[in-house]
N, C-alpha and C positions, 0 to 999 in steps of 0.2 A: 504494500500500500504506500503509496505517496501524496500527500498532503501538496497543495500549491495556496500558500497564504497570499491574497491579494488579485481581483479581477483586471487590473488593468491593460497596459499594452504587454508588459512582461509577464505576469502570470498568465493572461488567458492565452498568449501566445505559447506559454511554457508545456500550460493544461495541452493544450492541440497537440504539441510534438509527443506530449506522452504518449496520450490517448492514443494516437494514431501508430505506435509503436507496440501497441500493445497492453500497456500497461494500466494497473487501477488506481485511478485515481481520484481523489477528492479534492474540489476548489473552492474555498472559503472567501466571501466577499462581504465586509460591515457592511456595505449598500447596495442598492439597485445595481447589476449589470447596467454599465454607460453612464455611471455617476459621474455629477461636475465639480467632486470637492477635492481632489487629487489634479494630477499630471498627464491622464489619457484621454480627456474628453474633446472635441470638436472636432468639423470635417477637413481642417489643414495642419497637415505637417509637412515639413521639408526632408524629402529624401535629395541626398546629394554624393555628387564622389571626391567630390575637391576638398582636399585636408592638408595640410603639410606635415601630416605626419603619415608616412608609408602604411604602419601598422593599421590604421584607421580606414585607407584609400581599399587596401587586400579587404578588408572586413566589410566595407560598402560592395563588394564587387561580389563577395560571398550571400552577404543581406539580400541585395538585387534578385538574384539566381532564388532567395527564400519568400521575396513576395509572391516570386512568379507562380512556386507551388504552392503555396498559399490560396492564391488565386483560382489555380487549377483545383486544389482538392475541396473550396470552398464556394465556386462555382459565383465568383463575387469578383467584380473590378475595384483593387483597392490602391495600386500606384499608378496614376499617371503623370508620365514624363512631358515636362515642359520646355527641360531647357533651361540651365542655371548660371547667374552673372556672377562673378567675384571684381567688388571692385576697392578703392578705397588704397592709401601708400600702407593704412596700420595692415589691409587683408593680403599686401603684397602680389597679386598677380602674377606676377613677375615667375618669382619662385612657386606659385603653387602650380603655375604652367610648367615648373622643369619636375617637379614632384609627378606630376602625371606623367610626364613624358617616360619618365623614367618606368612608371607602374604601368603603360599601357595605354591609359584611359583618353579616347578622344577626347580632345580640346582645341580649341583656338585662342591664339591671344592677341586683342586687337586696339586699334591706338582708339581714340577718342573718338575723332571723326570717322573711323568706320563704325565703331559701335553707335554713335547716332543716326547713323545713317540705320540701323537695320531699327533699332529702337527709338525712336524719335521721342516718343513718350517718356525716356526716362533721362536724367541732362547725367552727361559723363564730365570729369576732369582729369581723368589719367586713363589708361590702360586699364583695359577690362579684360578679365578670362571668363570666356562662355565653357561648357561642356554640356552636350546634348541630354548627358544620363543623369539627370536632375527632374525632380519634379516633385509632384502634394503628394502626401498619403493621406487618405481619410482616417483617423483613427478611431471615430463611431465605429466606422465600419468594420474597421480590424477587428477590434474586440467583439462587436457581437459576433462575425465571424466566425470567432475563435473558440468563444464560449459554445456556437451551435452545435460547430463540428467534431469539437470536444463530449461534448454530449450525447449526440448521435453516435459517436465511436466509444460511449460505453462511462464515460467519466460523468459523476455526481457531483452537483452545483448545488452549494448552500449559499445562497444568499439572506443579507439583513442579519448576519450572524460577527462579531465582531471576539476576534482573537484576543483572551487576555492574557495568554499567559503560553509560553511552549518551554517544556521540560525535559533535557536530556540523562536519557535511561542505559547504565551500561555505558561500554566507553568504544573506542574504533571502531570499525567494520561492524562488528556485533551490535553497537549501540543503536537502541531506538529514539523516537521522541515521542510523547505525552502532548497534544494539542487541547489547550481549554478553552470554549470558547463565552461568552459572555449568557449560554440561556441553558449552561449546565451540563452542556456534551462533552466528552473527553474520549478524542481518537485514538491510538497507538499506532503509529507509521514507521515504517523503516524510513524513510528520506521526508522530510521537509524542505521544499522549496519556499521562501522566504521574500513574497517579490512586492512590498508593503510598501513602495516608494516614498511619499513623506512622512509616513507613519514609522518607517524605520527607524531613525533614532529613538524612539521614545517606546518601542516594544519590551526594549528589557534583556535583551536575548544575553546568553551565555556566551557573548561572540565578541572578541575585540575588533570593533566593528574602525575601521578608520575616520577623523572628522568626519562630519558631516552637514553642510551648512542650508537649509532650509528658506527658501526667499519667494515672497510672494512675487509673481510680475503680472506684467498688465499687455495687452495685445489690442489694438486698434482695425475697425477696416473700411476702409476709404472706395466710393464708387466710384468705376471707371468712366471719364469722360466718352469714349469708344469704347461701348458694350464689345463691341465686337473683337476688339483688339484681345490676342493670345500674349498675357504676362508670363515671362518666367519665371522661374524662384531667384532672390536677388539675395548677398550677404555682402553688406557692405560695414569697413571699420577704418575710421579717420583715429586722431589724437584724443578728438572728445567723444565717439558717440560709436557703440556697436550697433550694429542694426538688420534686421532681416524684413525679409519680404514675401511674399507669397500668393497666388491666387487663393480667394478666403473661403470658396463652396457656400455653403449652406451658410454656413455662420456667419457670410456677409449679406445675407437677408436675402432675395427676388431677382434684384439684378446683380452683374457682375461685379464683384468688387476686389478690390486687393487689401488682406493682413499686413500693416508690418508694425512692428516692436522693436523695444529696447532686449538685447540679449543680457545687455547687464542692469547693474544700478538696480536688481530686484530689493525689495524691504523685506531684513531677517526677519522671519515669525515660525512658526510653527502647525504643523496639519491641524490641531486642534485650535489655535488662537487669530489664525488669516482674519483678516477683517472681510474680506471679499470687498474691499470700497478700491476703487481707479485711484491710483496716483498722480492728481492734477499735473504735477511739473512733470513727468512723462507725456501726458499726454500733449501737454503744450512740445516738448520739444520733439515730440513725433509729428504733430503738426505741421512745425516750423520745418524741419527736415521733408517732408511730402511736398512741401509747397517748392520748399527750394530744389529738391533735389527729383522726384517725381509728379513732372506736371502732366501727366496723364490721367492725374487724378486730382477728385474735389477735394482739395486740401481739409476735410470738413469730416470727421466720424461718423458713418452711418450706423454703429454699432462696438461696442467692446465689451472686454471680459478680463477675469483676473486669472492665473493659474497659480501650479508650484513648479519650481526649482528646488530638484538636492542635487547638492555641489558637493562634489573632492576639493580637497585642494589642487591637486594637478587638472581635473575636470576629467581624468581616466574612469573607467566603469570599476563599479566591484564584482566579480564575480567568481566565485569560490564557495570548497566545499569546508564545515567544520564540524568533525564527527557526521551525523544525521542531519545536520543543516545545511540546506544551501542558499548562500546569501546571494539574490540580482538587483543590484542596484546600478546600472547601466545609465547613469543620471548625465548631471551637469547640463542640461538644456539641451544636448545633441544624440539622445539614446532613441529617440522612436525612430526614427528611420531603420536600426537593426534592429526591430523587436522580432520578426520569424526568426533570423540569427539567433538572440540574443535567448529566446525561446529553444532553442536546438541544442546550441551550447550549453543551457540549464539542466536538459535534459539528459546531455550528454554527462554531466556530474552526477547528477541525483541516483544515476544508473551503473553510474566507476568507468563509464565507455573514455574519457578522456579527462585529464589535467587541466586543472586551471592555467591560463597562460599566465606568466608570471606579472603583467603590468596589471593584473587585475586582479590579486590577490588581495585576503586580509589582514597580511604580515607586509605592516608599510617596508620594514626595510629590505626584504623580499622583490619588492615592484621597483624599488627607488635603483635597487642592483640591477632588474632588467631594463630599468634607461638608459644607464651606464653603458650595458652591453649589451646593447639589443642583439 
């Protein structure tokens, strides 16, 4: 038996690779399937391949290859590619053009005036890198996906059930875990999967879990003046201001419209303590930046929302086993785009089929030696 604590984009993805492998399992969720008080809810997210870190680029190119059966075996469109800009001197171009070159991954890199010319809509000042294999994931749709398919392949879904406590029984290979949950149940599993995203800190686990820093943020989405016009996904970072961009689905109301945010500058709180209120000076200088920098759009809110951020310090994933537990926290603002990956991987632990990789361990000085020597 394997427990998966948490329905969002990493548990239910987690639940699916079990399920689908054969295995029994049980998936525990405080809330409704597709709840908006966590990190998986709404219909855009950025999937992309441009990283400047190699290790990241390999892992997108893996993720990719996991929507597509995902998609296959859930009979569901849930990435499509748009088409992704990197622009900005802090986001470098430059270099994350030779970072691909080097991994494979189509790209062009183009001066100012040619990227106007294809995008008129969005004002460039330096050098921009485009790559074709970018685009929204829906993460509604993942998850209920995930949770279906998971279901149909034999896995048990407790929902409105909220974990107070998990108890490790016996010690290595041997050892079990003890799941309590808040209305009196208590399961015995050999493996707990653990994929509780901002709830993690504050579960309690027997696990020296590394920092973890928790941040509310806010996301804005602006209509497009040209309904018609195809956005790509855009990440752009200056000296003052990190920023992303995205076609917004659903979540940008009727007509088309575009998401974009601050990736940083979120306010520390906690999954239990978020205000859920917008952060006016965000939103002002998300404002200011659309007006100036994306005039294809009503410089003007048609609609916003708050979310969570948990942050490493380095912004690496965790992901590791300890005794019967397996910890996923694939965080720092850039983890859904691998969540079928990040889901397989988990699986691949919970099961002994493979090793943590070492940048994602939960013995920091463990990870900090595989940067050294990658």
């Amino acid at each position: 038996m394997i427990v998966v604590v948490g329905a969002g984009l990493m548990g239910a993805a987690t639940a699916w690779q079990l399920a689908r492998r054969g295995h029994e399992v049980t998936l525990i969720e405080a809330y409704d399937i597709g709840h908006r008080r966590g990190s998986s809810h709404g219909s855009s997210r950025i999937f992309r391949r441009a990283y400047a870190d190699s290790l990241y680029v390999r892992l997108t190119g893996r993720a990719q290859e996991e929507w597509r059966e995902l998609e296959r075996d859930a009979s569901a469109s849930l990435l499509r590619l748009t088409g992704g800009l990197d622009l900005g001197s802090g986001r470098d171009p430059v270099g994350l053009a030779a970072v691909l070159a080097v991994s494979g991954v189509p790209h062009e890199l183009l001066d100012p005036d040619e990227a106007a010319a294809r995008w008129p809509h969005i004002r460039f000042t330096g050098p921009a890198l485009y790559h074709p294999d970018a685009g929204v994931v829906d993460a509604d749709a993942t998850v209920a996906a995930c949770v279906r398919r998971a279901t149909e392949l034999g896995a048990v879904v407790l929902t409105g059930r909220r974990v107070e406590g998990i108890d490790v029984q016996g010690a290595g290979a041997e050892g079990k875990a003890r799941v309590r949950t808040d209305d009196g149940r208590e399961i015995i599993a050999d493996t707990v999967v653990i994929a509780a995203g901002p709830w993690l800190p504050s579960l309690g686990l027997p696990v020296p879990l590394p920092p973890l820093r928790v941040t509310q943020q806010q996301v804005f989405h602006f209509r497009q003046r040209d309904p018609d016009l195809l956005w790509p996904i855009l990440v752009s970072k200056d000296t003052t201001m990190q920023v992303f961009g995205l076609p917004s689905g659903s979540d940008g109301g009727r007509s088309p419209a575009v998401k974009v945010a601050e990736h940083d500058r979120g306010t520390p709180t906690t999954a239990s303590t978020r205000s859920g209120v917008v952060d006016t000076s965000s939103r002002a200088r998300i404002r200011d930046f659309v007006r100036d920098r994306l005039p294809g759009l009503v410089p003007e809110p048609v609609a916003e929302a708050t979310c969570l951020y948990t942050t490493t310090p380095d912004e690496d994933f965790v992901l590791d086993r300890h005794g019967p537990l397996v910890i996923v926290s694939p965080c720092s603002g850039h983890g859904a785009k691998f969540a079928p990956l990040i889901g397989a991987m988990a699986a691949d632990l919970a099961t002994g089929r493979a090793e943590p990789h070492p940048r994602f361990r939960l013995d920091r000085t463990a990870r900090e030696a595989a940067e050294t020597h990658p």
